[in-house]
C-alpha positions as CSV (number, residue, x, y, z in Angstrom):
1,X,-111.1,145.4,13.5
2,X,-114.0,148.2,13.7
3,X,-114.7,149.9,16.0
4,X,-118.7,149.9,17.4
5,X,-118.3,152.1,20.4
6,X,-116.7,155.2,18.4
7,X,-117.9,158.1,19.5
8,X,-117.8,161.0,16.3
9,X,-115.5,163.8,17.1
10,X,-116.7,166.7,19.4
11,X,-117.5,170.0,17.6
12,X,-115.4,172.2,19.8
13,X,-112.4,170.0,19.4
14,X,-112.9,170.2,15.5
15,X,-113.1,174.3,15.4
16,X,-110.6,174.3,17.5
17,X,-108.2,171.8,15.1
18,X,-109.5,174.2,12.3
19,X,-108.3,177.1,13.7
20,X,-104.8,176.0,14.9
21,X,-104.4,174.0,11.7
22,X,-104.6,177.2,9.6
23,X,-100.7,177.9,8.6
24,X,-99.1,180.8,10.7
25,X,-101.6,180.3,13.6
26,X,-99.6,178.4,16.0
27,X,-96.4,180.5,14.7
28,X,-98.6,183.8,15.9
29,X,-99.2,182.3,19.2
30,X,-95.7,182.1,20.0
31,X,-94.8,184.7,19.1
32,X,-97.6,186.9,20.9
33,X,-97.1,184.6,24.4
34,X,-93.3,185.4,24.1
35,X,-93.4,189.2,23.8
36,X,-96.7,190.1,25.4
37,X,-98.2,192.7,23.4
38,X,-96.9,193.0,19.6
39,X,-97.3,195.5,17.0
40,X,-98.1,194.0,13.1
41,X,-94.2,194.5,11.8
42,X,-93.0,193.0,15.1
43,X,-95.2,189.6,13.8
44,X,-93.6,190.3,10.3
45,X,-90.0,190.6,11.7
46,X,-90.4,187.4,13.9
47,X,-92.1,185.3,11.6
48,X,-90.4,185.6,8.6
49,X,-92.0,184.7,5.4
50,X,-95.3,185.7,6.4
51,X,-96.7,187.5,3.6
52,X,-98.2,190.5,5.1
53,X,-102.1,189.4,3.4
54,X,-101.5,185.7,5.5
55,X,-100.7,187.9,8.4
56,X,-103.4,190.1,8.9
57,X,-105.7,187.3,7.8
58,X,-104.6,184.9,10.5
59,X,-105.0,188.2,13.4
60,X,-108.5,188.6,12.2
61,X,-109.3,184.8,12.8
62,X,-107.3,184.5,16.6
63,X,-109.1,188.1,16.9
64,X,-112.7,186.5,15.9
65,X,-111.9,182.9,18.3
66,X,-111.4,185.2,21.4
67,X,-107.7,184.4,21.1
68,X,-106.2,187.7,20.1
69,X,-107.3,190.9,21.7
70,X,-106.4,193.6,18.9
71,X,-105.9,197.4,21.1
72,X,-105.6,200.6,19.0
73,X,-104.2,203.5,20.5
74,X,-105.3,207.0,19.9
75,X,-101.8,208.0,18.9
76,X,-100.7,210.0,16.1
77,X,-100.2,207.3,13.5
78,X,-102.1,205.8,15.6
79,X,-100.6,202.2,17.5
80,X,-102.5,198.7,17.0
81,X,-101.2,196.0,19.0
82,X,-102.2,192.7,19.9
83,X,-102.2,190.6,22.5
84,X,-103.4,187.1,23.9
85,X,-106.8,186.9,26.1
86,X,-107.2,184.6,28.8
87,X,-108.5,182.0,26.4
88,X,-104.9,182.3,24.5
89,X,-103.3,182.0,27.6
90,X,-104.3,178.9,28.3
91,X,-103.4,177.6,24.6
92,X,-99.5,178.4,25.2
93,X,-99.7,175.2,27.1
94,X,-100.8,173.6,23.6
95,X,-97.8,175.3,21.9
96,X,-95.5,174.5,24.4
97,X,-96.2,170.9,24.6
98,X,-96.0,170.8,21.0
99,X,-92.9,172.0,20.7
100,X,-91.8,169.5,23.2
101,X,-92.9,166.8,21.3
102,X,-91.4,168.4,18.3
103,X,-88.1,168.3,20.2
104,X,-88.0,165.1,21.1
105,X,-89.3,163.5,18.0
């Protein structure tokens, strides 16, 4: 059976599938919505496997979707850390119900 009143898939809901699909991406949110504001080798230490390149890749991209806010600190080295925005706030609820699917599966 076809279907004739299929409607083709919103735009927003596709970037937004591309961007959590990416490999480490939901990993990243986790970790960021369970420690607040995390420094590069925090991700590293948490996530473990990440090569460092994959890492910094998959910042950039949260950073770029308004998901990540990236703060340096005029420290001496100086400090980068990273934390969610509103916007990634509201997608720990996407996490979270993921991982309680995950559990009950």
């Amino acid at each position: 059976m076809r279907c004739n009143q299929c409607r083709p898939l919103p735009e927003e809901v596709a970037r937004a599938a591309d961007l959590l699909g990416r490999r480490w991406a939901l990993a990243i949110l986790w970790a960021a919505a369970e420690a607040g504001a995390v420094r590069f080798n925090e991700f590293k230490q948490t996530l473990e496997g990440i090569p460092p390149r994959t890492l910094a890749a998959r910042l950039n991209d949260l950073e770029e979707a308004g998901v990540l806010e990236r703060r340096v600190f005029d420290t001496r080295p100086p400090r980068v850390e990273y934390r969610l925005t509103e916007t990634g706030r509201r997608l720990r609820y996407v996490v979270e119900a993921l991982s309680a699917f995950a559990a009950s599966a």
